[in-house]
LUMLUMGU-787652 format. One record per residue: residue in one letter; x, y, z of N, C-alpha, C in turn. Coordinates in steps of 0.1 Angstrom, whole numbers, plus 2048, in hexadecimal, padded with zeros to 3 digits. Layout:
REM LUMLUMGU-787652
AXYZXYZXYZ
...
REM end
This chain:
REM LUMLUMGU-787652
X88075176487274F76586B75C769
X86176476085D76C76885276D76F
X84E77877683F77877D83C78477D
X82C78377982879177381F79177C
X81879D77C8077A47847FE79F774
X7F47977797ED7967737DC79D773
X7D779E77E7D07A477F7D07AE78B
X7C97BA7917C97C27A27B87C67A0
X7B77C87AE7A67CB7AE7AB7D57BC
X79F7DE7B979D7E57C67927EA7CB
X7937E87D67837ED7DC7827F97E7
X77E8017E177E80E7EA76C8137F2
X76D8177FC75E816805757822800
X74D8227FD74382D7FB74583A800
X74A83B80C74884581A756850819
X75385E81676186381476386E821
X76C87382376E87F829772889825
X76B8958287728A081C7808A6829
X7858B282078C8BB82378A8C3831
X7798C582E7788CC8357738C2843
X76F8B884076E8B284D77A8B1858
X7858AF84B7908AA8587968BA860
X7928C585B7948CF86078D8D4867
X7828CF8677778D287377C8CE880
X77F8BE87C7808B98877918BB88A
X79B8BE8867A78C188A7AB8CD88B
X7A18D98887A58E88887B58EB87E
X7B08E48777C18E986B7B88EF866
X7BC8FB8577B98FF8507B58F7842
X7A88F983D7A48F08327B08F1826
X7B38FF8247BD90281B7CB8F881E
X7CF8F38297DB8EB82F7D88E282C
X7C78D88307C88CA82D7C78C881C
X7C58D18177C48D28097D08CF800
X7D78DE8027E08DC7FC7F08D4804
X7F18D88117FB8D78147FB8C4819
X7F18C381E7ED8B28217EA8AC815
X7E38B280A7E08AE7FF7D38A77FE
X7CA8A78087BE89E8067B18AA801
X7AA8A47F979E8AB7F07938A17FC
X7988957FC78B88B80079387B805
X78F87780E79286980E78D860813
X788856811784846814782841820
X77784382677983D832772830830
X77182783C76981A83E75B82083F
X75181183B74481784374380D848
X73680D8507328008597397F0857
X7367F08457387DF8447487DF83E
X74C7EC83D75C7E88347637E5842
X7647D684076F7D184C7807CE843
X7897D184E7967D08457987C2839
X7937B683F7987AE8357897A9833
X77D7AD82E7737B08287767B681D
X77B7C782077E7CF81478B7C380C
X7937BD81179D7B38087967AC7FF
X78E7A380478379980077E79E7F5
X77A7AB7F876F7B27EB7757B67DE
X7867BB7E17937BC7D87967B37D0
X7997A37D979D7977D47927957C7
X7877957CA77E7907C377B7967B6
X7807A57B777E7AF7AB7897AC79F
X7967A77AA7A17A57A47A0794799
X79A78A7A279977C79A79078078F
X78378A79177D78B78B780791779
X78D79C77E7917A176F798797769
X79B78E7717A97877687A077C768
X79377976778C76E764793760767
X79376277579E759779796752785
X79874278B79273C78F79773E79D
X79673C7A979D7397B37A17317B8
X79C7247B17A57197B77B27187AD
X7B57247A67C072279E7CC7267A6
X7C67347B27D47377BF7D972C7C1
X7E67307C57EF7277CF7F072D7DA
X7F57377DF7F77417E77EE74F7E9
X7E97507F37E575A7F87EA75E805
X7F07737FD7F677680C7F178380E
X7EA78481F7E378E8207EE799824
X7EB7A48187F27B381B7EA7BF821
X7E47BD82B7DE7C68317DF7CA841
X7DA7CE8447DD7D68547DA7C985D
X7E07CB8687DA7C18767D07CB87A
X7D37D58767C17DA87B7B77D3875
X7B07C687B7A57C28737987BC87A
X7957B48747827B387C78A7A988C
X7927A288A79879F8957A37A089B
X7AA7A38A77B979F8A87B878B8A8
X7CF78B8A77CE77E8A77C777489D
X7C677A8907C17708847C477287C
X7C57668747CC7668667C476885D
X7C77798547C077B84E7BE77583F
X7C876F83E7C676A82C7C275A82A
X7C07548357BC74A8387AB74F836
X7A375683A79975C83979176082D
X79E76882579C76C81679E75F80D
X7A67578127A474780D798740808
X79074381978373D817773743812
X77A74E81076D75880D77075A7FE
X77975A7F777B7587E877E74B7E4
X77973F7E97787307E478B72E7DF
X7947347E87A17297E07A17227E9
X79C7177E279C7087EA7AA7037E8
X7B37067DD7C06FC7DD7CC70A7E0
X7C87167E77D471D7EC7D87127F8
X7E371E7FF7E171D80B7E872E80E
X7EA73681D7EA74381C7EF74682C
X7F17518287FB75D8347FD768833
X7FA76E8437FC77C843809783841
X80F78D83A81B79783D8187A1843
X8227AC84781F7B884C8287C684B
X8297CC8438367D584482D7E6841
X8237E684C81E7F584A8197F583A
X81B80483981980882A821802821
X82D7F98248357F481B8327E6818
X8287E28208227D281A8227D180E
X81B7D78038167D37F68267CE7F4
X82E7DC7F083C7D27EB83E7CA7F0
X8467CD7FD84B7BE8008447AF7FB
X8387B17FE82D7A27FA83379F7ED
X8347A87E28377A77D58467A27D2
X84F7A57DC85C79E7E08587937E1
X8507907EB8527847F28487767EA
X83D77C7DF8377767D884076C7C8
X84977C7C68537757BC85A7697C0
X86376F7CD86A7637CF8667597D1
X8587557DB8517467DA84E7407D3
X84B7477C88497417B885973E7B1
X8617417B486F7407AB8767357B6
X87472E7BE87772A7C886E71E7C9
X86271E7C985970E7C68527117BD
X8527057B084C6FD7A683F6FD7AB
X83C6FB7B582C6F97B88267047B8
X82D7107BA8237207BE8237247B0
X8157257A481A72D79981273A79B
X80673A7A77FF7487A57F974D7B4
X80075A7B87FC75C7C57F476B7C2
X7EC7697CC7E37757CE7E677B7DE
X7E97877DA7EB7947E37DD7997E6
X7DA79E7F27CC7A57F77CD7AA802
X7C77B78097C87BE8127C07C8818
X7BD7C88207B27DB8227B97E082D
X7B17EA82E7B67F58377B0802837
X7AC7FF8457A380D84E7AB816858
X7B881785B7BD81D8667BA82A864
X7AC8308607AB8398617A283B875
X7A282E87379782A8847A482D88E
X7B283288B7BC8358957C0844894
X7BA84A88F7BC85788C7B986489A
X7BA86B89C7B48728A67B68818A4
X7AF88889A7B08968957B28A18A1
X7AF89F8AA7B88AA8B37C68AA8BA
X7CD89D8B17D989E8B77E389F8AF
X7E78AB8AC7EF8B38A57FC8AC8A2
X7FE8A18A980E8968A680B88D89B
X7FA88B89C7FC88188E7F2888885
X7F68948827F389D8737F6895865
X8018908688088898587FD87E854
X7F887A8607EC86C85E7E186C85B
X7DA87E85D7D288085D7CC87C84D
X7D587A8457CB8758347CA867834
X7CC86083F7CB84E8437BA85183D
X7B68428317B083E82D7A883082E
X7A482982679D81D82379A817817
X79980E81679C80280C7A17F480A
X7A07F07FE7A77E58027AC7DE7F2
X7B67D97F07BB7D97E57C17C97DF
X7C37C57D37C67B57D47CC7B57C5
X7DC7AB7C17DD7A77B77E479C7B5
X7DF7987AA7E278C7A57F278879C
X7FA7857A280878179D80C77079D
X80D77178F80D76378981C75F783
X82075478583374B77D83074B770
X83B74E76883A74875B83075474E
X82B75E75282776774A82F773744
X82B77773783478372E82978D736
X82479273A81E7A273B81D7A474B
X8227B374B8217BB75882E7B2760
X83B7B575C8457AA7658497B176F
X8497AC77A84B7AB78585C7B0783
X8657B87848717B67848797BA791
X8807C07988887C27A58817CA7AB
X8827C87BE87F7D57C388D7D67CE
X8897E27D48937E47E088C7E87F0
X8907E67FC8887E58048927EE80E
X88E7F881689A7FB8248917FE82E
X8937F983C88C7FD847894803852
X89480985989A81286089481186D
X89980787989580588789780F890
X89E81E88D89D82889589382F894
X88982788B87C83288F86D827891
X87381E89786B8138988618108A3
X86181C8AB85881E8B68558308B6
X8558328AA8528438A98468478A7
X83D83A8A183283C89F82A8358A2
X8208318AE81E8268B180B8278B2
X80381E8BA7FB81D8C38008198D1
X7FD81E8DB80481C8E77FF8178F1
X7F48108F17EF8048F57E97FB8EE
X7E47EE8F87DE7E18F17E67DB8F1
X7F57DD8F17FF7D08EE8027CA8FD
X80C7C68FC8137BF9098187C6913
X81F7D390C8257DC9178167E691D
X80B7E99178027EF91B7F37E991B
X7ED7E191F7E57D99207D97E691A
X7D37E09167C47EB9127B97E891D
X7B47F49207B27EF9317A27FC92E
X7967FD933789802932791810931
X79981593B79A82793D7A282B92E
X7AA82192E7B282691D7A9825914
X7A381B91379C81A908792824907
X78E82991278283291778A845916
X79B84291579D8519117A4852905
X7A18498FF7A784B8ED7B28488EB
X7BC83E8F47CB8428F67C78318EA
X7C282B8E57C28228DB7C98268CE
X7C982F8CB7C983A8BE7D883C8BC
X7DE83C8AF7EE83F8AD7EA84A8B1
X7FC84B8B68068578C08168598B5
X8158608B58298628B28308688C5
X83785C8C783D8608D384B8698D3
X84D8728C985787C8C98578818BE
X84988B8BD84C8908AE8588988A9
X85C89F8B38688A88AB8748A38AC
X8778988B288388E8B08818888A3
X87387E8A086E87A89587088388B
X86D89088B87089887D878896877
X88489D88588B89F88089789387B
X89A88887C89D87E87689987586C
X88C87A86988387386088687C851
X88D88A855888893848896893845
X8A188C84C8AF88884A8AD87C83A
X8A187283E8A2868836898862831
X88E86783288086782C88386481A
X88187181888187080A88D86F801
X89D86F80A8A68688088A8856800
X8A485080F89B84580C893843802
X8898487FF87C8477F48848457E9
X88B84E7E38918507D88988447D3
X8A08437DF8AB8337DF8A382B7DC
X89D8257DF8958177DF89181A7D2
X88C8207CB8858277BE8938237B5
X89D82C7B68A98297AF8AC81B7B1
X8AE8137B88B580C7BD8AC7FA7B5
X89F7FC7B58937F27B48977F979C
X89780379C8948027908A7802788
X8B18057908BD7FA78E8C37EB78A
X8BC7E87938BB7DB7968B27D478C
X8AA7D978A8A67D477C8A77D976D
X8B57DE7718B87E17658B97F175B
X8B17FA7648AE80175A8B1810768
X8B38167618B28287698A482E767
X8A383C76E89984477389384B76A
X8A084D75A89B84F74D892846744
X89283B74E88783374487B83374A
X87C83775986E83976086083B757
X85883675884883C75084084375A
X83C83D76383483E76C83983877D
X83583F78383483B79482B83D79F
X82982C7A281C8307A98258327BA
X81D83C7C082283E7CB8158407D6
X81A83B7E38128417ED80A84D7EE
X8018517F47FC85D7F6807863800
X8108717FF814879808813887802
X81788C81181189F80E8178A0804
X8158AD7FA8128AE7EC8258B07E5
X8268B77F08338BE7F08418B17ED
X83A8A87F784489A7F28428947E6
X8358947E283088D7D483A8957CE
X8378A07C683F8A97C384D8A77C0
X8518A97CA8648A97CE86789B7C3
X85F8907CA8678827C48638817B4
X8598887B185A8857A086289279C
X86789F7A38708A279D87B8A279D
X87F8957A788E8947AA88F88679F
X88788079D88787478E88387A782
X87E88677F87D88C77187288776F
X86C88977885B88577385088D771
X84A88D76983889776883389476F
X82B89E77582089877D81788F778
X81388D76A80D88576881087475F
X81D87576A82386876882086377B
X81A86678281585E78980886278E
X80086079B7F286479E7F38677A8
X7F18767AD7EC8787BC7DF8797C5
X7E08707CC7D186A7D47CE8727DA
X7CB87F7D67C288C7DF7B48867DF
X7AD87F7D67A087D7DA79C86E7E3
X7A886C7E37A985A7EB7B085E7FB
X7BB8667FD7C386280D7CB85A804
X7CE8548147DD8488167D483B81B
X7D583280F7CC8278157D781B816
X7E38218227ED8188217F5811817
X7F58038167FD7FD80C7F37F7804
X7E57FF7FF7DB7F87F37E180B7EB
X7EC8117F47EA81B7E87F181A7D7
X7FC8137D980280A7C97F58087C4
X7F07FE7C97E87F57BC7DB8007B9
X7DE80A7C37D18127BC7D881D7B5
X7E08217B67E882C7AB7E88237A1
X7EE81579E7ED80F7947E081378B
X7D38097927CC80B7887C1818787
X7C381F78A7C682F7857CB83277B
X7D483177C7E28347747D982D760
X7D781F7667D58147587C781B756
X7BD81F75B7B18277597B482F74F
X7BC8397577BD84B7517C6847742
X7CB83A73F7D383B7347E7840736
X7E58407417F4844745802839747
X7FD83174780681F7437FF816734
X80C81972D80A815724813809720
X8127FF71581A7F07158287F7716
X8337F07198427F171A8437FD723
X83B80372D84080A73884B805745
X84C80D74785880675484E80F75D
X84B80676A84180F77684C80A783
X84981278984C80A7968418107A2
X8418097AB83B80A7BA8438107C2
X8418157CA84881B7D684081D7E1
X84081A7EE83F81C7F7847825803
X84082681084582A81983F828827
X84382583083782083883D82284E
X83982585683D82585F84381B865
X85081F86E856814870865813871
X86B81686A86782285F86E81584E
X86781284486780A83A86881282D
X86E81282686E81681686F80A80C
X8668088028667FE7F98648037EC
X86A7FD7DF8647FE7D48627F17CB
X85D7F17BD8617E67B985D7EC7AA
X8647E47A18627EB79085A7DE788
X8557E477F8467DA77A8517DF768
X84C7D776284F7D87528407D274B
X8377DD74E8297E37488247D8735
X8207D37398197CF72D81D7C3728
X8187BC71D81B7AF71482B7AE711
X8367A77138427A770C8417A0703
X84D7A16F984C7966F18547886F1
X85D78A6F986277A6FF86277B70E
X86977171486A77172287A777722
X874782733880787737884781742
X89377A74089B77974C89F781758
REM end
């Protein structure tokens, strides 16, 4: 039985940052956040884009293409940050009620920047597993650009953290856009490398913290962090990439397209030339940032815009996300003509 993407929507905020802002405020060189960070411009929130608001605004764009009803969901699962208008709430219970699916029912996931896939994991199998799930909707936003702190030279990598919010529609029993394997690795020796370092249990958020910025991610060992991260970083990336478009069948020579996260330019780069890729077999988000795990579904429909996925492509997703998480997952692009097992 398969299960395809049927429709994705995305909603990005009016409000951008340029190049030169973040260098103002971080004293890097514009020429660095340029080319070597890679950002032209990126997305921030404005007043009313709340994290699972900007979801809400996604979902809707999304039911809206696929002329699709919402009481036709079964499942809604929110893929977006716990940074959101509240701690302690379920965010897709919310997106439930503000897009009328009266006959879902819904739950949060969480895996950093690696949400979208996983969700897309975890979407197939609910559906291949219960007769009653035939159509779930994915949705998410994300502002962690509100944890940023440009004079602190440890979270430079962060500094293209964005906003948005992104949603799509995966339905049982359809021939187009199939959902086929992904692969997942997470690595718990870097699982406090990057943190916020209060507000939780071990550090209570207290007026003086809150009052000296210490709310804001930290990397508590960057040169430890480097240097074991550049051991397996893009080691990793690769694998899951190989490994997701294996598993379903096919090699890196059938690749078409790959949507990937926003990272510095130099990584983009490396990974489509270590899979024999053009650069214009995927999209790099110089004018967007890193809007976390809404970045897939936005290279996606980019990608379908510019004309660059066309019927019988093989795509995949890829992620990366702190934590330290790598995911991919491979899509078989367009109408088939029977069903694939």
């Amino acid at each position: 039985m398969n299960v395809g993407i049927v429709s994705t929507g995305i909603y990005l905020p009016n409000y951008r940052m340029t190049a030169e802002e973040i260098s103002r405020q971080s004293n890097v060189p514009v020429d660095v956040v340029q080319t070597k960070l890679g950002v032209i411009e990126k997305t921030i929130a404005g007043p009313e884009d709340h994290t699972v608001q900007m979801a809400i605004w996604a979902a809707k764009k999304a039911l809206e293409k696929a002329n699709q009803s919402p009481r036709e969901i079964d499942v809604i699962i929110y893929i977006g940050e716990e940074h959101k208008e509240y701690p302690l709430w379920t965010a897709a219970i919310k997106i439930q009620e503000e897009i009328g699916a009266s006959n879902a029912w819904a739950f949060d996931i969480q895996l950093r920047c690696g949400t979208t896939i996983m969700a897309m994991k975890v979407a197939k199998s609910l559906m291949l597993a219960d007769d009653q799930i035939h159509t779930i909707l994915l949705a998410g936003g994300y502002r962690n650009h509100d944890f940023i702190d440009y004079t602190n030279d440890r979270t430079r990598f962060m500094y293209n953290l964005g906003a948005g919010g992104g949603a799509m529609i995966l339905r049982k029993g359809v021939i187009e856009n199939i959902v086929l394997e992904s692969d997942v690795i997470t690595d718990g020796s870097f699982s406090e490398d990057v943190v916020v370092p209060i507000g939780g249990t071990k550090q209570p958020l207290t007026p003086e913290l809150l009052q000296s910025g210490a709310y804001r991610l930290d990397v508590t060992d960057p040169e430890g962090m480097k240097a074991r991260l550049e051991q397996k970083s893009l080691s990793n990336f690769l694998k899951v990439i190989r490994q997701s478009l294996t598993k379903s069948g096919y090699d890196e020579s059938k690749l078409s397209y790959l949507a990937m996260l926003h990272m510095k330019k130099s990584a983009h780069d490396y990974v489509l030339h270590s899979l024999g890729l053009k650069e214009s077999q995927s999209v790099y988000l110089s004018h967007y940032g890193h809007i976390g795990q809404i970045d897939q579904i936005l290279s996606l429909e980019l990608a379908l815009e510019a004309g660059k996925i066309k019927n019988g492509d093989i795509v995949t997703l890829v992620s990366a996300g702190i934590g330290y998480a790598w995911g991919a997952v491979t899509i078989q692009w367009g109408k088939q003509k029977g069903e694939i097992v």
